[in-house]
N, CA, C and O atoms as a GROMACS GRO file, in nm:
protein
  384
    1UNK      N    1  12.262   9.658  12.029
    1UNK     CA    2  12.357   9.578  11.953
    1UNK      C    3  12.453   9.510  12.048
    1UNK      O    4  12.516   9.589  12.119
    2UNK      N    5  12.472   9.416  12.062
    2UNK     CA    6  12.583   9.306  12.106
    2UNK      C    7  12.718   9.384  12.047
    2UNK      O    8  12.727   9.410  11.927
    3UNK      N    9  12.808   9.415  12.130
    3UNK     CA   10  12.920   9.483  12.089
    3UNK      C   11  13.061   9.408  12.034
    3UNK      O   12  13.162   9.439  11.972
    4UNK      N   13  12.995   9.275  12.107
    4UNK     CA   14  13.105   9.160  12.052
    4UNK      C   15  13.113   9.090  11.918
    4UNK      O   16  13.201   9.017  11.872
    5UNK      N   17  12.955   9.144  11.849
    5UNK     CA   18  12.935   9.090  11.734
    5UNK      C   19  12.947   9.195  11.635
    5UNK      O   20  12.962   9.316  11.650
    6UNK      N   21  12.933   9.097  11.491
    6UNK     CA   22  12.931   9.208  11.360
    6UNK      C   23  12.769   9.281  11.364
    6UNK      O   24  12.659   9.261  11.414
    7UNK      N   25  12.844   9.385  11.270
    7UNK     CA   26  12.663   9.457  11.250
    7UNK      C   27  12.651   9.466  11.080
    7UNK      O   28  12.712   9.560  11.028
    8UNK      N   29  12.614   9.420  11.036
    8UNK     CA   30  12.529   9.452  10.906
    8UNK      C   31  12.454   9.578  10.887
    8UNK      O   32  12.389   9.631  10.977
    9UNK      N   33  12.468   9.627  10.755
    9UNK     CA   34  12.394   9.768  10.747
    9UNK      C   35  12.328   9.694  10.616
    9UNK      O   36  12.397   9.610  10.558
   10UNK      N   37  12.204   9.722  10.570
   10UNK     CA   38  12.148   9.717  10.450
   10UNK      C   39  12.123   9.857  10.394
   10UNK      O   40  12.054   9.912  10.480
   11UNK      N   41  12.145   9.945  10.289
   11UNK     CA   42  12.088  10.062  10.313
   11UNK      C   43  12.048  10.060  10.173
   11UNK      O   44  12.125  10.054  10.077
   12UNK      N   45  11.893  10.068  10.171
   12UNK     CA   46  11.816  10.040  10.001
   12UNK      C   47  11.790  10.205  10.012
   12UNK      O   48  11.827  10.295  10.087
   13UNK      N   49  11.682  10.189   9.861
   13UNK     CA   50  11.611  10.298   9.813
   13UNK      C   51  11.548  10.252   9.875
   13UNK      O   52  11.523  10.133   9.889
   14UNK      N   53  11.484  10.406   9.957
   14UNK     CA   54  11.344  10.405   9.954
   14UNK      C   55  11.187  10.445   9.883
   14UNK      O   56  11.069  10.414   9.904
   15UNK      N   57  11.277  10.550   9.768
   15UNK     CA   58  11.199  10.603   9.654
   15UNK      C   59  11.158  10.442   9.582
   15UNK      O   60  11.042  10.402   9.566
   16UNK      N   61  11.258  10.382   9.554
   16UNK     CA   62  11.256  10.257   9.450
   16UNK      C   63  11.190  10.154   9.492
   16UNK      O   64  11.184  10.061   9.412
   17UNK      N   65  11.121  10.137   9.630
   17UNK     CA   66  11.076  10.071   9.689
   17UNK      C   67  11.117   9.948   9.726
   17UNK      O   68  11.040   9.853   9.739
   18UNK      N   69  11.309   9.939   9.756
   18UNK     CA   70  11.405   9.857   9.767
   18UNK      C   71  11.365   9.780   9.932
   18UNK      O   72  11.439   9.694   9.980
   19UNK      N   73  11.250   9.825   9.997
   19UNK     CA   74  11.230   9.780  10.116
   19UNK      C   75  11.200   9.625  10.109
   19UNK      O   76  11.244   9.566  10.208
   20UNK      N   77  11.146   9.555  10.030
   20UNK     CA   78  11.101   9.444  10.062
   20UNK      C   79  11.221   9.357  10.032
   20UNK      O   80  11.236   9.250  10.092
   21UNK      N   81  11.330   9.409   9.916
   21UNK     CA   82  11.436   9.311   9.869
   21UNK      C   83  11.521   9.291  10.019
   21UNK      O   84  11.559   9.184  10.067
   22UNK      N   85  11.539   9.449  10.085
   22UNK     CA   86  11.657   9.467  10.171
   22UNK      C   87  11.543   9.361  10.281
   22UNK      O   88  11.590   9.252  10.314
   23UNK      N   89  11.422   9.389  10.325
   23UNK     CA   90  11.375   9.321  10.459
   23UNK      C   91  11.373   9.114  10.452
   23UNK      O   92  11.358   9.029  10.540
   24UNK      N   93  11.396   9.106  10.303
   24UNK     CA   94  11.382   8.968  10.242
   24UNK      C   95  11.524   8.926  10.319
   24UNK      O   96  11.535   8.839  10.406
   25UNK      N   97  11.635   9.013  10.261
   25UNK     CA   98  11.815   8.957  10.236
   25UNK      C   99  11.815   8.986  10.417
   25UNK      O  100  11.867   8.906  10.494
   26UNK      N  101  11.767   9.076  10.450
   26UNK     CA  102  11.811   9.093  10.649
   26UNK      C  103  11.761   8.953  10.719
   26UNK      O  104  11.828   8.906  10.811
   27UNK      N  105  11.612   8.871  10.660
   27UNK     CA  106  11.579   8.787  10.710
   27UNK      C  107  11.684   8.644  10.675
   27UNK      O  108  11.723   8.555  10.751
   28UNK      N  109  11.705   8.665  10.541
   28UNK     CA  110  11.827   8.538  10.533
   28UNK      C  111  11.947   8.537  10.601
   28UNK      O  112  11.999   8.435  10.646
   29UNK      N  113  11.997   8.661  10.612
   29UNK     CA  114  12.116   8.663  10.682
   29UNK      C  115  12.135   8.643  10.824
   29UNK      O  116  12.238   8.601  10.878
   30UNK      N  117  11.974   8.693  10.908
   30UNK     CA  118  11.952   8.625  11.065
   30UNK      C  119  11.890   8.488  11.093
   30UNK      O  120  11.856   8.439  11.201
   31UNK      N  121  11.884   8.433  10.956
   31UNK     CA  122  11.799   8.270  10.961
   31UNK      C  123  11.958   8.191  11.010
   31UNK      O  124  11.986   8.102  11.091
   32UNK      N  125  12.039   8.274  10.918
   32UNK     CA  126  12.208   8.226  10.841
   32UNK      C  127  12.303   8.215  10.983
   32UNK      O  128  12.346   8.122  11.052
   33UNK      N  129  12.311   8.366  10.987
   33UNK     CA  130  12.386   8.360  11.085
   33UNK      C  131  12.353   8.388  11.207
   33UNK      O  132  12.385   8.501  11.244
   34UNK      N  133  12.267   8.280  11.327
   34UNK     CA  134  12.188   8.337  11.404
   34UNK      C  135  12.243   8.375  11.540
   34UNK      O  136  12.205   8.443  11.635
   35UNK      N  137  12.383   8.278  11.497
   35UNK     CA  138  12.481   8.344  11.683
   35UNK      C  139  12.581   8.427  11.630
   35UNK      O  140  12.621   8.515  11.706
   36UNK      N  141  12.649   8.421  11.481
   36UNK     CA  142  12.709   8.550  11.455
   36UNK      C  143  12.704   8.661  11.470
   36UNK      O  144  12.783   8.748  11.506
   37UNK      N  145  12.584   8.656  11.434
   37UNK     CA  146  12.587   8.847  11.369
   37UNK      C  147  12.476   8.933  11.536
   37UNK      O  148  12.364   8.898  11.575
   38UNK      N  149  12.533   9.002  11.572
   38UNK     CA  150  12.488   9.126  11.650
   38UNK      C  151  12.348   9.195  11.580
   38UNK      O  152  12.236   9.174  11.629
   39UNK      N  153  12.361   9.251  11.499
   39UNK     CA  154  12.329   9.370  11.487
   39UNK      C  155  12.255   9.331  11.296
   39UNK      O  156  12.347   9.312  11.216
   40UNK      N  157  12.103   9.322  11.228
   40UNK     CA  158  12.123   9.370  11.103
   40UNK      C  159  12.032   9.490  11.091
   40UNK      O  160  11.920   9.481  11.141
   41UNK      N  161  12.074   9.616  11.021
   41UNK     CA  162  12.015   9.768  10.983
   41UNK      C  163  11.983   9.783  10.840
   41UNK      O  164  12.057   9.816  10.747
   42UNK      N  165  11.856   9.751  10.843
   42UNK     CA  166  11.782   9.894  10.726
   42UNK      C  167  11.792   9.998  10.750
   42UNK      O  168  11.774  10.044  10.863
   43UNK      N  169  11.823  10.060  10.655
   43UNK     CA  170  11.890  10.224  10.612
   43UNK      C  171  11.831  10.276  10.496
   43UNK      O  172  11.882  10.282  10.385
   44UNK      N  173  11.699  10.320  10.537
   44UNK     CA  174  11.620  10.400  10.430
   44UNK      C  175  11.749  10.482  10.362
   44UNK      O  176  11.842  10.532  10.425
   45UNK      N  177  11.731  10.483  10.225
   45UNK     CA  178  11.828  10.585  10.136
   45UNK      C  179  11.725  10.674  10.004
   45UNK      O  180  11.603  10.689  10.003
   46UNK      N  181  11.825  10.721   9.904
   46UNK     CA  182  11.754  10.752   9.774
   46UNK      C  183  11.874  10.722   9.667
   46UNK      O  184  11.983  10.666   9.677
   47UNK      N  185  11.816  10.776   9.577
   47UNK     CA  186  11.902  10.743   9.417
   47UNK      C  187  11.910  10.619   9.388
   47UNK      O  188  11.995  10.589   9.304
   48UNK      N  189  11.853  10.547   9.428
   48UNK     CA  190  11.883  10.403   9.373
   48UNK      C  191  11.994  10.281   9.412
   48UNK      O  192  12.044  10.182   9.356
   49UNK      N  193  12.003  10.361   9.565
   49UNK     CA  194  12.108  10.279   9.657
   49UNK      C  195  12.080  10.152   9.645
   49UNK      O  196  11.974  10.162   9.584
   50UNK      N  197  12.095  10.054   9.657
   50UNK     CA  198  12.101   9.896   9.737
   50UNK      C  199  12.249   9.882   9.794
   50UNK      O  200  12.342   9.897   9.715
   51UNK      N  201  12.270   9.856   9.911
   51UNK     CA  202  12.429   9.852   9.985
   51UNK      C  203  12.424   9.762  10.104
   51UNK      O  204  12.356   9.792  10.202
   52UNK      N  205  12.489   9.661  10.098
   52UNK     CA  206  12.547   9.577  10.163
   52UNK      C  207  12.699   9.658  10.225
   52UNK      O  208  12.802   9.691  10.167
   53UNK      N  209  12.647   9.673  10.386
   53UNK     CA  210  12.807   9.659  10.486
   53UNK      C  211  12.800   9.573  10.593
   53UNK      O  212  12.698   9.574  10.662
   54UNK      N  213  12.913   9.480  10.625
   54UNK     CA  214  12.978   9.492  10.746
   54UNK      C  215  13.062   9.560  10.854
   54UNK      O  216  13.176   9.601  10.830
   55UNK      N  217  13.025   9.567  10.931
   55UNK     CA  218  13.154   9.652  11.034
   55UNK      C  219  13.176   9.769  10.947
   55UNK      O  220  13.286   9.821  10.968
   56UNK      N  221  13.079   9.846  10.822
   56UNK     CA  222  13.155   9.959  10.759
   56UNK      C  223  13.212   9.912  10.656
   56UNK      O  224  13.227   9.997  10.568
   57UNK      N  225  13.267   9.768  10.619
   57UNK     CA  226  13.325   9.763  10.504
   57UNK      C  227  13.197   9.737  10.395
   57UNK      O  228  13.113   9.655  10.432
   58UNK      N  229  13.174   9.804  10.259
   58UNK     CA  230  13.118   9.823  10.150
   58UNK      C  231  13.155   9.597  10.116
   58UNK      O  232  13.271   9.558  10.102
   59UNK      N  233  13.046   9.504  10.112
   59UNK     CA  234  13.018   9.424  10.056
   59UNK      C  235  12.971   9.434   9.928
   59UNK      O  236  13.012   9.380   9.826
   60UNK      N  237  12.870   9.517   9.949
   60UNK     CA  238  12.790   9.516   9.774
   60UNK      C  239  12.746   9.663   9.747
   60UNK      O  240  12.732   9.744   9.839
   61UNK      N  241  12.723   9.697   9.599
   61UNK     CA  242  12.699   9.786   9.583
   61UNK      C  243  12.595   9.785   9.438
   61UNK      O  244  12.646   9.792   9.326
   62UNK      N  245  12.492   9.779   9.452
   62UNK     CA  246  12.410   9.720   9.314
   62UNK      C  247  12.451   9.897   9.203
   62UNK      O  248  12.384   9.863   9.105
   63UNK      N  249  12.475   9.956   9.186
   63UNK     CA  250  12.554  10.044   9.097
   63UNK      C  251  12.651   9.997   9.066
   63UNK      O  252  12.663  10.014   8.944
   64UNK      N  253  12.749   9.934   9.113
   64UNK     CA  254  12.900   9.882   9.080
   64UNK      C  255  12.882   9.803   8.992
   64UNK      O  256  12.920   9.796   8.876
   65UNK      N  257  12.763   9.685   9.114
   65UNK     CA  258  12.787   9.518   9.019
   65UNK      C  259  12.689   9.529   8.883
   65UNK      O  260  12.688   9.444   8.794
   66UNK      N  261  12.597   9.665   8.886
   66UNK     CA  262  12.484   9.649   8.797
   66UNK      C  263  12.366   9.551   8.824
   66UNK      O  264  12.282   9.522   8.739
   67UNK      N  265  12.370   9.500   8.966
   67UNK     CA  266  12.226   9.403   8.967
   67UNK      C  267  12.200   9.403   9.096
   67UNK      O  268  12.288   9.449   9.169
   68UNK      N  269  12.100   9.362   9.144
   68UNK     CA  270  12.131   9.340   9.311
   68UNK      C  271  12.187   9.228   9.359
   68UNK      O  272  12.160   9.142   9.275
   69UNK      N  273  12.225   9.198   9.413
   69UNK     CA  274  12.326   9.072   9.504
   69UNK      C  275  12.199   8.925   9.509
   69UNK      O  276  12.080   8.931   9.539
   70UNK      N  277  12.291   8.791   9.463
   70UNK     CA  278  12.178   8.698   9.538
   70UNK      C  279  12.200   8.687   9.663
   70UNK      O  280  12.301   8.747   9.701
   71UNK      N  281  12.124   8.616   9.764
   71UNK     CA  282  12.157   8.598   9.918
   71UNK      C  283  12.264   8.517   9.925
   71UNK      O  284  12.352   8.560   9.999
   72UNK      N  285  12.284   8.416   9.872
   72UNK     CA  286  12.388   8.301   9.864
   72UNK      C  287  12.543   8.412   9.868
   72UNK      O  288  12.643   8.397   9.938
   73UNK      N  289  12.509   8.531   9.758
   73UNK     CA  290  12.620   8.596   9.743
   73UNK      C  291  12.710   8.655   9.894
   73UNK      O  292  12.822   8.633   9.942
   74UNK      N  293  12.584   8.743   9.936
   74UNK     CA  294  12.601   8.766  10.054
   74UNK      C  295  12.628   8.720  10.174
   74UNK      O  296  12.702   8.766  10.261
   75UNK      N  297  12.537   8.588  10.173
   75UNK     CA  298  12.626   8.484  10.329
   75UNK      C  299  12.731   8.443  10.245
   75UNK      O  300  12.737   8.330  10.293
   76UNK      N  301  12.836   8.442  10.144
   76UNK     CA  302  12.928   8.377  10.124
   76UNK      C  303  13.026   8.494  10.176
   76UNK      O  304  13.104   8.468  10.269
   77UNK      N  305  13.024   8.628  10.114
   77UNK     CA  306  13.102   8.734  10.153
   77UNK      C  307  13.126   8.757  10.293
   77UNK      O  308  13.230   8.800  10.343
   78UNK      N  309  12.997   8.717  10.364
   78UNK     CA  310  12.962   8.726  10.535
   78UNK      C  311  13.046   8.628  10.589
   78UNK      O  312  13.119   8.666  10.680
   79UNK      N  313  13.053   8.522  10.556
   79UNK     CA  314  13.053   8.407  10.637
   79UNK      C  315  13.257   8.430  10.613
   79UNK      O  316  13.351   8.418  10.690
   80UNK      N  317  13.247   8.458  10.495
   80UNK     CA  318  13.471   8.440  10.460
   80UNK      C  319  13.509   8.571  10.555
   80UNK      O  320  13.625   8.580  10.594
   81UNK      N  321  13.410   8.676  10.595
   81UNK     CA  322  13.479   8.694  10.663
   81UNK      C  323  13.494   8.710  10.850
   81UNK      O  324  13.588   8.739  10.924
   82UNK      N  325  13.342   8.672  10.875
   82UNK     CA  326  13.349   8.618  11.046
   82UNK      C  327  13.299   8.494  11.060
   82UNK      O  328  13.214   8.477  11.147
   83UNK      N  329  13.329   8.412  11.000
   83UNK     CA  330  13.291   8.268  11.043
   83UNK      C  331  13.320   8.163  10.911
   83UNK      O  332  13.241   8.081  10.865
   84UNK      N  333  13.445   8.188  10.870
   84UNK     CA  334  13.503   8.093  10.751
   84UNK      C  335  13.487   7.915  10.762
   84UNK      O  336  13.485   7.843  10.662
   85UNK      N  337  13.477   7.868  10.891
   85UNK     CA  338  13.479   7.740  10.926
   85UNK      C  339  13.294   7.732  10.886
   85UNK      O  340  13.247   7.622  10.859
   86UNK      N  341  13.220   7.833  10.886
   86UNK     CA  342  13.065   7.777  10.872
   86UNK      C  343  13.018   7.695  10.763
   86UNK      O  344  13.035   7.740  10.649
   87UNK      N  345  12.973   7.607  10.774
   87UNK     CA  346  12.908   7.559  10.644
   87UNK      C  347  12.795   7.630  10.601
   87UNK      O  348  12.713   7.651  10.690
   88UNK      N  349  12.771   7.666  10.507
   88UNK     CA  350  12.634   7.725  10.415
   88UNK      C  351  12.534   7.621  10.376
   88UNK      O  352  12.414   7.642  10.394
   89UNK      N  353  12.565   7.542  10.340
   89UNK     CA  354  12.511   7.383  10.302
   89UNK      C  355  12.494   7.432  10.175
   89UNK      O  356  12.584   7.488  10.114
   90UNK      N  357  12.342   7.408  10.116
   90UNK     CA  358  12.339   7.465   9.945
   90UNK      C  359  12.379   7.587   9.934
   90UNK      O  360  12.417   7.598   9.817
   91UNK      N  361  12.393   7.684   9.988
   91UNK     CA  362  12.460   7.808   9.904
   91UNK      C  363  12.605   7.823   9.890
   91UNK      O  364  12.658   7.921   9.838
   92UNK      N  365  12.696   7.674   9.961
   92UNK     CA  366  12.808   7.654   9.951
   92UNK      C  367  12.832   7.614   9.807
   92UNK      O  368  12.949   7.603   9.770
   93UNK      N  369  12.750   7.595   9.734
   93UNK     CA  370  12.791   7.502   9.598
   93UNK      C  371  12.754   7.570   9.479
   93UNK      O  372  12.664   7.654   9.484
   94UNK      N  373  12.820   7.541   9.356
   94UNK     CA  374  12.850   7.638   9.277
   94UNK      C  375  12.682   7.683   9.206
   94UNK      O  376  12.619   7.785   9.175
   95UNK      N  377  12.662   7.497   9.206
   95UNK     CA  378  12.532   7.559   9.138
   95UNK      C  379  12.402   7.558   9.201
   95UNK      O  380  12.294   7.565   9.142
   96UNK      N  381  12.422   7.547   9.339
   96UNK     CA  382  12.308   7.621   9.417
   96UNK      C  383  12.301   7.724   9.485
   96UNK      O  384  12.194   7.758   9.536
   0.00000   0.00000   0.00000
């Protein structure tokens, strides 16, 4: 891990077979942010985890919100908070 950068944790079910959603959202987020981000981690779990962190802080929590996160959701949460000047292009806009 690059120590100067953020690290992303993804940590799905692995009973639920949350692997392909979490390996889908890790690939958008290193397409996204490709000189930002350090570090992104899959984190085999159980019970029906899906969890979005940065640096440790809890982004998402599909128990909380009741659904899983879109990607758009996630580089928006990402981006406000290490790279606010980035443009997203379409996932900047309301209805894309």
């Amino acid at each position: 891990m690059d120590e100067g950068r953020p690290r992303v944790e993804i940590e799905y079910c692995s009973q639920c077979r949350f692997v392909l959603r979490a390996s889908w959202l890790a690939q958008e987020l290193l397409f996204t942010f490709t000189e930002e981000l350090g570090e992104v981690a899959l984190i085999p779990g159980t019970g029906g985890i899906f969890e979005v962190r940065l640096n440790g802080e809890r982004l998402w929590n599909k128990k909380e919100a009741g659904r899983f996160p879109e990607p758009k959701e996630v580089k928006q949460l990402i981006r406000d908070r290490i790279a606010p000047q980035k443009d997203l292009g379409h996932s900047d806009r309301k209805d894309g």
